[in-house]
TIMI-2910 file (N, C-alpha, C, CB; in pm, 1 decimal, decimal comma, always signed):
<rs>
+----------+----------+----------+----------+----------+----------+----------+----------+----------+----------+----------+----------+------+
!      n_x !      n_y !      n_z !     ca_x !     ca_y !     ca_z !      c_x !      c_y !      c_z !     cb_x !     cb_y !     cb_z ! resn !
+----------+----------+----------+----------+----------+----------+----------+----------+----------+----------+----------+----------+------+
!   -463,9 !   +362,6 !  +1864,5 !   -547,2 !   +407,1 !  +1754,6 !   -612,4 !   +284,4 !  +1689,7 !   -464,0 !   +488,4 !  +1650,7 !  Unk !
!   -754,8 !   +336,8 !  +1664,5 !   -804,8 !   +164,7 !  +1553,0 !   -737,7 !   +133,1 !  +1485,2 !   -916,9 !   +147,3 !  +1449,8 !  Unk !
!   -811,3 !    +16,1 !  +1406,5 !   -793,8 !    -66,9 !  +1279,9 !   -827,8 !    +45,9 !  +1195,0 !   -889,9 !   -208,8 !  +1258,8 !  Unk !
!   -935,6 !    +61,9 !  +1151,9 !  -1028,0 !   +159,7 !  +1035,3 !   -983,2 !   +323,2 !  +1065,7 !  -1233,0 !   +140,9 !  +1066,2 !  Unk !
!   -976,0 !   +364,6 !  +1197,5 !   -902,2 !   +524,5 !  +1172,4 !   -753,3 !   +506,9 !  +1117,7 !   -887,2 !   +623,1 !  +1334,0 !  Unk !
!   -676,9 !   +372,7 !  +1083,0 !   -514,6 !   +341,6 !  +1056,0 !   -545,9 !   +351,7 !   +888,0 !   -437,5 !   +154,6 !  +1127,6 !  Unk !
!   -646,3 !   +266,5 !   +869,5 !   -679,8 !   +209,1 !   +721,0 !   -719,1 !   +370,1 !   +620,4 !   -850,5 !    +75,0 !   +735,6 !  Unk !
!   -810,2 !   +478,5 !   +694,8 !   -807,8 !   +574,2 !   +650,3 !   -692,7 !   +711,1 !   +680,9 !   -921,2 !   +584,7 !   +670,8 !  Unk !
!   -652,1 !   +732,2 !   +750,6 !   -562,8 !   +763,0 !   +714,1 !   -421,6 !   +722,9 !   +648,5 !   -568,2 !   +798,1 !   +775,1 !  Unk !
!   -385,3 !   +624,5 !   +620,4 !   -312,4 !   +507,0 !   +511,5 !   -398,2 !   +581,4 !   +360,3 !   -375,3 !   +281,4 !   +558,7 !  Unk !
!   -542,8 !   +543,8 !   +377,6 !   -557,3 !   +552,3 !   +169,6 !   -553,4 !   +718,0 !   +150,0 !   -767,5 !   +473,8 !    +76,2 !  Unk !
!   -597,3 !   +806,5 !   +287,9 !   -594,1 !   +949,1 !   +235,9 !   -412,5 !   +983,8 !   +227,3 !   -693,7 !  +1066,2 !   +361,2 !  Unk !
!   -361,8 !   +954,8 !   +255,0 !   -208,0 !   +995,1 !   +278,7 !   -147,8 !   +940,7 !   +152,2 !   -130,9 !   +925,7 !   +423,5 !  Unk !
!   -157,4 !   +785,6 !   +130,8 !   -102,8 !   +739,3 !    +25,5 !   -175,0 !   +782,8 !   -113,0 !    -96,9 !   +601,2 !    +46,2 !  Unk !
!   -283,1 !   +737,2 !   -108,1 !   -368,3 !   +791,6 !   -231,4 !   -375,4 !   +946,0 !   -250,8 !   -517,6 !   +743,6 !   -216,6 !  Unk !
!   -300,6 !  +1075,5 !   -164,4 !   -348,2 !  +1181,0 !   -177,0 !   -461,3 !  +1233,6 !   -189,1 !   -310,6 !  +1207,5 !   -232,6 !  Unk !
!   -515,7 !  +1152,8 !   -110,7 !   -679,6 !  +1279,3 !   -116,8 !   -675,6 !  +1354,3 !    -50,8 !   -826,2 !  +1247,7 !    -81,5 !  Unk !
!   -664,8 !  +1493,4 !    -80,6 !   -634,1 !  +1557,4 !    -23,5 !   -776,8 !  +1648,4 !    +23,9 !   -526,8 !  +1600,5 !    -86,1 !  Unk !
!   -895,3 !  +1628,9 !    +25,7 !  -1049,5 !  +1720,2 !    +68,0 !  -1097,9 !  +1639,9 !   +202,6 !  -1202,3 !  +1706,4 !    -78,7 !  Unk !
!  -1039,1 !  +1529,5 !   +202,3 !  -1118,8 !  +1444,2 !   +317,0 !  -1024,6 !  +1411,3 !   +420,8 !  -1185,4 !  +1302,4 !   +263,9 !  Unk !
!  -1083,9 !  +1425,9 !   +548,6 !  -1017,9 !  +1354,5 !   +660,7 !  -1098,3 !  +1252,6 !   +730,8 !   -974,3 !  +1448,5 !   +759,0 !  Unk !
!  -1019,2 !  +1165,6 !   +763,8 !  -1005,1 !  +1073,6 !   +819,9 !  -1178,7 !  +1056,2 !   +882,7 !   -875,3 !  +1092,5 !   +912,3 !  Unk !
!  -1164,2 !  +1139,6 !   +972,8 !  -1337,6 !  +1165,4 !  +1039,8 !  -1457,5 !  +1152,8 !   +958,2 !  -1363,9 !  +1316,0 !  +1091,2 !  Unk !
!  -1441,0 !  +1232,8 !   +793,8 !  -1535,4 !  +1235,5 !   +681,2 !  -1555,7 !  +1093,4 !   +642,4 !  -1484,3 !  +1321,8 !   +559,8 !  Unk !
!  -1513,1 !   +997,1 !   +668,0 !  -1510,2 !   +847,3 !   +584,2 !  -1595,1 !   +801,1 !   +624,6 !  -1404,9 !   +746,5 !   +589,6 !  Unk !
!  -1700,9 !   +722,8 !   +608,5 !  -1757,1 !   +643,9 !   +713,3 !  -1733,1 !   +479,5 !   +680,2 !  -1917,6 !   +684,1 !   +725,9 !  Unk !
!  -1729,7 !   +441,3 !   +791,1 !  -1702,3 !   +322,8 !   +766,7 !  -1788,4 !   +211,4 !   +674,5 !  -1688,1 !   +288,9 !   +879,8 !  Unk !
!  -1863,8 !   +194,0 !   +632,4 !  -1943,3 !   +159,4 !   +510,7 !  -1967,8 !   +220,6 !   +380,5 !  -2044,8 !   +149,6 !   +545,2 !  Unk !
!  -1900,7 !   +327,5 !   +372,2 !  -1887,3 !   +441,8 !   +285,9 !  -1807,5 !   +320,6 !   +138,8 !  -1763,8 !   +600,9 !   +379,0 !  Unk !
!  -1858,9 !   +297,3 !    +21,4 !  -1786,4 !   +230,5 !    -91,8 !  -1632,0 !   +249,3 !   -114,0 !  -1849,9 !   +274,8 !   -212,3 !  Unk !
!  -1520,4 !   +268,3 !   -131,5 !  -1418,6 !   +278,9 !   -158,1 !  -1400,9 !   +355,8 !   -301,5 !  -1373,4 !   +161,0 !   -140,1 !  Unk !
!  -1478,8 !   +216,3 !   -403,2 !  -1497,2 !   +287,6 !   -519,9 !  -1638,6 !   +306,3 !   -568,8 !  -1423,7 !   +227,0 !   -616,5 !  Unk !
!  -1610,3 !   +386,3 !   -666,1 !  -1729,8 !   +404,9 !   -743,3 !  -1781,9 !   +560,7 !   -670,8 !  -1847,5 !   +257,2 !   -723,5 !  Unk !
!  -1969,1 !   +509,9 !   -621,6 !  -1973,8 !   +649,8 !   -625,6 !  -1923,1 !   +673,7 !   -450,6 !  -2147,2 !   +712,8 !   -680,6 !  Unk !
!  -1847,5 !   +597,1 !   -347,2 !  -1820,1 !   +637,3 !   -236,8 !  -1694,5 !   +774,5 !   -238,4 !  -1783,8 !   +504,8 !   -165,7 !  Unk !
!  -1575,3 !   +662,9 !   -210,6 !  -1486,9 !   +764,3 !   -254,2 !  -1430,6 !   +805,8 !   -418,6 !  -1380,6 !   +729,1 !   -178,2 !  Unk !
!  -1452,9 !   +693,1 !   -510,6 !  -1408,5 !   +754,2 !   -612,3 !  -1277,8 !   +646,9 !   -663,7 !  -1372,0 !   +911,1 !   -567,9 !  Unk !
!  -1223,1 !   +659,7 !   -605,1 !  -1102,2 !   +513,2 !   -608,7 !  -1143,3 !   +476,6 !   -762,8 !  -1142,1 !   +340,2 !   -466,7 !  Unk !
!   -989,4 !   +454,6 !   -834,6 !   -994,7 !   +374,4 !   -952,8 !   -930,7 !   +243,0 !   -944,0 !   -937,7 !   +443,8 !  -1058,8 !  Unk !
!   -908,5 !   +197,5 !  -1047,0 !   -830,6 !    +32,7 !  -1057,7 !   -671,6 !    +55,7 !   -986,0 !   -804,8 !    -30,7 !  -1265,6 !  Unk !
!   -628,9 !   +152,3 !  -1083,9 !   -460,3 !   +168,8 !  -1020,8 !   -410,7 !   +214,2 !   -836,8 !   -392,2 !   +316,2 !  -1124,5 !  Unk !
!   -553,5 !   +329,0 !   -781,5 !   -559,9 !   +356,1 !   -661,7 !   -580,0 !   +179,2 !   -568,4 !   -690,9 !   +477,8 !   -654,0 !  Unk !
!   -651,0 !    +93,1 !   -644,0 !   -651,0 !    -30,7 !   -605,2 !   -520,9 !   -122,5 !   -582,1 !   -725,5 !    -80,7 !   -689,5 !  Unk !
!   -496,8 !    -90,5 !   -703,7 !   -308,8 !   -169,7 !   -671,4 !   -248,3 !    -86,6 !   -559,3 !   -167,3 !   -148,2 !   -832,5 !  Unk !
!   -237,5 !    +69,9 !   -569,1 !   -143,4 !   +103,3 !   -453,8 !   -183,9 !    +71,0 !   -328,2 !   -114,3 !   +235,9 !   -446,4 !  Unk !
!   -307,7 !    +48,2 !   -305,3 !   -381,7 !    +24,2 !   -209,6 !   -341,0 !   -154,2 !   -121,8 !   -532,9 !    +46,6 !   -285,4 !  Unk !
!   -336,5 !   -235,4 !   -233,0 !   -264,6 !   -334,8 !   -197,7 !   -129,9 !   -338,7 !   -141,4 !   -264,8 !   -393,3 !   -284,5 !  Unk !
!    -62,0 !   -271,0 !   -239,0 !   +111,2 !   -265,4 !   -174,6 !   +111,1 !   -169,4 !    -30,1 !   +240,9 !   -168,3 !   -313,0 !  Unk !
!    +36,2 !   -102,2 !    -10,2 !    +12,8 !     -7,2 !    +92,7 !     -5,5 !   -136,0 !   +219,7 !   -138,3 !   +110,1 !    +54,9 !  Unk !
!   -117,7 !   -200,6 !   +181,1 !   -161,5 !   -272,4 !   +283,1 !    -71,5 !   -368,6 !   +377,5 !   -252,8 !   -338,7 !   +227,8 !  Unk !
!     +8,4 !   -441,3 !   +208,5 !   +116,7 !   -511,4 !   +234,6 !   +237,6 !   -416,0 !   +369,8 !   +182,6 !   -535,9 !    +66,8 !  Unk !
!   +297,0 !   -283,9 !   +317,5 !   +386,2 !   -204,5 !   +399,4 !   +307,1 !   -190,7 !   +544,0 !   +419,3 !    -53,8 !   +323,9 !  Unk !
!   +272,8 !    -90,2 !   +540,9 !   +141,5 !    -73,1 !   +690,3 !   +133,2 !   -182,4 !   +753,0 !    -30,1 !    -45,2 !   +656,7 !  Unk !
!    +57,3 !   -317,5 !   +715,6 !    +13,7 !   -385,8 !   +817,5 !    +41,5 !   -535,7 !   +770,0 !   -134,0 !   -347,9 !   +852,0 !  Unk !
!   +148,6 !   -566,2 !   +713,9 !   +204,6 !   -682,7 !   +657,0 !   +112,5 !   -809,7 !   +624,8 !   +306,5 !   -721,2 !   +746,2 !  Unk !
!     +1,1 !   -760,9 !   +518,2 !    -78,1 !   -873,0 !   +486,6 !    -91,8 !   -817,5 !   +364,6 !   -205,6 !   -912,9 !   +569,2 !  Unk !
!   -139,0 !   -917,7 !   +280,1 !    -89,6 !  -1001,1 !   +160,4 !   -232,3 !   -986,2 !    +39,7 !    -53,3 !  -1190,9 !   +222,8 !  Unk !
!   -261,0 !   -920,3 !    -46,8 !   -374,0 !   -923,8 !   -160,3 !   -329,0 !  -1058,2 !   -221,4 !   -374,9 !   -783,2 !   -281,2 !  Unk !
!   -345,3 !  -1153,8 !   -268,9 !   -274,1 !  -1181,5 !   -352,0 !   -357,6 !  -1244,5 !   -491,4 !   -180,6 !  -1261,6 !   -284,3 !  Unk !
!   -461,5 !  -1186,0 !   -476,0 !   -568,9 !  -1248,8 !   -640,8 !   -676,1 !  -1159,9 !   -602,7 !   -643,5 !  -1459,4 !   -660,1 !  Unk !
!   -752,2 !  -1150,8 !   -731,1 !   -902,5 !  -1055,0 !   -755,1 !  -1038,8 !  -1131,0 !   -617,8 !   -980,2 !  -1098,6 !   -985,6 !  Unk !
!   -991,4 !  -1279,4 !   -634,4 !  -1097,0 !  -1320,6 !   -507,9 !  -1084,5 !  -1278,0 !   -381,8 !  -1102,0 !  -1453,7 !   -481,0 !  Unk !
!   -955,6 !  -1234,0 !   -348,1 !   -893,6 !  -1166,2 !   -214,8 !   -979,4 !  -1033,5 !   -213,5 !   -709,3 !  -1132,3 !   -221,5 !  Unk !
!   -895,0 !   -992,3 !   -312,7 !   -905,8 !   -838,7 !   -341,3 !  -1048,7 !   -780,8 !   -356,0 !   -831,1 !   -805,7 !   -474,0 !  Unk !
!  -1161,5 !   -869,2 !   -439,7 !  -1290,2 !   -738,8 !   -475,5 !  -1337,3 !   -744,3 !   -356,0 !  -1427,5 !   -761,1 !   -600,3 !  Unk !
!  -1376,5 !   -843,5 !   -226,4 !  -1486,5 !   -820,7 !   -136,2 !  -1413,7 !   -756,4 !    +23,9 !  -1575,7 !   -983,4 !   -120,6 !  Unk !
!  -1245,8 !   -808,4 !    -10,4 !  -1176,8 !   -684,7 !    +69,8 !  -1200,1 !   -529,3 !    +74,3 !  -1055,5 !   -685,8 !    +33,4 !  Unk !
!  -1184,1 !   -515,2 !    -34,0 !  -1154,5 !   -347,4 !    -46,4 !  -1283,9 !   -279,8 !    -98,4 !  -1021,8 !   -307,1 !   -163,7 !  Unk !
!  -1415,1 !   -349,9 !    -35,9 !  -1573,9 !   -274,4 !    -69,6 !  -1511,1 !   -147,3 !    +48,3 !  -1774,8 !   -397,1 !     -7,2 !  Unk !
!  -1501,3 !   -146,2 !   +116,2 !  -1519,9 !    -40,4 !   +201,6 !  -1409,6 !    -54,4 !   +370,8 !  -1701,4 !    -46,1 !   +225,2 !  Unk !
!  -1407,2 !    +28,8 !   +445,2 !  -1347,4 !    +70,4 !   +525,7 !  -1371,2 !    -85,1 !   +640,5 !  -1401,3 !   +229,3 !   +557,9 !  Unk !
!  -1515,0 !    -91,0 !   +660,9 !  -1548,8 !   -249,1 !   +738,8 !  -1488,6 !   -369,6 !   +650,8 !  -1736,3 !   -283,9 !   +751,3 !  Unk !
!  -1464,7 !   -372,3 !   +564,4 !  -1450,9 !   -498,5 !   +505,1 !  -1296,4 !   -433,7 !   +497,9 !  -1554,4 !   -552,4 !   +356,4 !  Unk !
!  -1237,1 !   -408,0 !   +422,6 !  -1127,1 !   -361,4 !   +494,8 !  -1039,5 !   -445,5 !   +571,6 !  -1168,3 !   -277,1 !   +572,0 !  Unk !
!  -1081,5 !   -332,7 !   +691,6 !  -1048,9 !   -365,7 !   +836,2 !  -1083,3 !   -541,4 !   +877,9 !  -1151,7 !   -252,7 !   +935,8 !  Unk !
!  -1153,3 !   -571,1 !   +823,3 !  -1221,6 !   -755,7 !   +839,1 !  -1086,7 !   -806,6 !   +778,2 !  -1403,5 !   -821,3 !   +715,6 !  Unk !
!  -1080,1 !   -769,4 !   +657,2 !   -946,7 !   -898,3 !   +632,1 !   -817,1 !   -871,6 !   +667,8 !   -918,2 !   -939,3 !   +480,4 !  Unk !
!   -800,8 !   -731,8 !   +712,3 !   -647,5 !   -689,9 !   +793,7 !   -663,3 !   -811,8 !   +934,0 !   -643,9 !   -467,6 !   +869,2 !  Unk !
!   -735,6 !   -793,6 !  +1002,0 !   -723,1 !   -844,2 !  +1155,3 !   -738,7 !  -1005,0 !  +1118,5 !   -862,1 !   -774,8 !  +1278,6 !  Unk !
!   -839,1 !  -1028,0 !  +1012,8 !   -799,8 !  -1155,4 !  +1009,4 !   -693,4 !  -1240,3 !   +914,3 !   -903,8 !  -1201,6 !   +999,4 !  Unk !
!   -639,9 !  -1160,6 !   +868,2 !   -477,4 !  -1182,2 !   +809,5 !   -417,0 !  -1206,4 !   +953,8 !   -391,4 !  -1024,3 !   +713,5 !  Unk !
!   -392,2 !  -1062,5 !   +996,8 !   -292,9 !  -1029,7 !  +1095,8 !   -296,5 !  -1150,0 !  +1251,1 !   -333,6 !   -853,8 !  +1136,9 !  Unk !
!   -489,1 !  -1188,2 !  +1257,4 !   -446,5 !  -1320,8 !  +1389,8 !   -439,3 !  -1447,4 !  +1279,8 !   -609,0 !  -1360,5 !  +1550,4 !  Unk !
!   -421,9 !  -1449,2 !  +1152,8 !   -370,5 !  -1570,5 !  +1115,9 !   -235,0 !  -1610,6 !  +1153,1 !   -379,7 !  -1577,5 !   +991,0 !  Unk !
!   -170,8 !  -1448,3 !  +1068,9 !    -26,1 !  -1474,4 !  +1129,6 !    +17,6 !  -1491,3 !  +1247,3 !    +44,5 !  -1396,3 !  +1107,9 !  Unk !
!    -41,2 !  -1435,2 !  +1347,2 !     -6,5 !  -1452,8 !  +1536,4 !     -0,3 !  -1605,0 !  +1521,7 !   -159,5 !  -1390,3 !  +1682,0 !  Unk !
!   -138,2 !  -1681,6 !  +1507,3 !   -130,6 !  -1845,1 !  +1574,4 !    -11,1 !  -1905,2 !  +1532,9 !   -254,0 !  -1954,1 !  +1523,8 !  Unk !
!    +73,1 !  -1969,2 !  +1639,2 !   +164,3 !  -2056,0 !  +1576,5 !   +140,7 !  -2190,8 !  +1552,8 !   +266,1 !  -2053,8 !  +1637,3 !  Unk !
!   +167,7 !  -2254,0 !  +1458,6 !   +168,1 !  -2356,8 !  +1429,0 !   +207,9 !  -2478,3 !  +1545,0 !   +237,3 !  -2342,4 !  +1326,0 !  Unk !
!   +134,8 !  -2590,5 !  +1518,8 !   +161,3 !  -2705,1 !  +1619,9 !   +250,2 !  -2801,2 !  +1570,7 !    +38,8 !  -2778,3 !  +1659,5 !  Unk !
+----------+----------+----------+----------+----------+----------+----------+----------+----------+----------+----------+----------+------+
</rs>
């Protein structure tokens, strides 16, 4: 299964939205505002979510605002968290 079909079903499940599936999202679709709607606090769970799911790390507002515009951006800083963590160190 993708990156971005994992990431949406993760915020509809955790966040309870319960009108939309997974398929309805589009991947450039806003997160918040007028896309899906998402508030500040859906933002925090959204972090700790990210953290459980796919073991990478929000850890400040510079991380966080241009991460979580949308489903592509998203998915951009999961994979590049996730091959940070793969490389091992020399």
């Amino acid at each position: 299964m993708d990156l971005k079909y994992k990431l949406k079903e993760m915020i509809i499940e955790e966040l309870q939205i319960e009108d939309l599936t997974p398929e309805e999202i589009e991947d450039d679709t806003p997160l918040f505002g007028e896309g899906l709607g998402l508030d500040s606090l859906d933002a925090v769970e959204l972090v700790v979510q990210l953290q459980v799911y796919f073991g990478v790390e929000i850890k400040n507002i510079e991380e966080g605002r241009p991460a979580l515009q949308s489903i592509n951006t998203l998915a951009q800083f999961v994979q590049a968290r996730q091959d940070k963590s793969t490389v091992k160190e020399v």
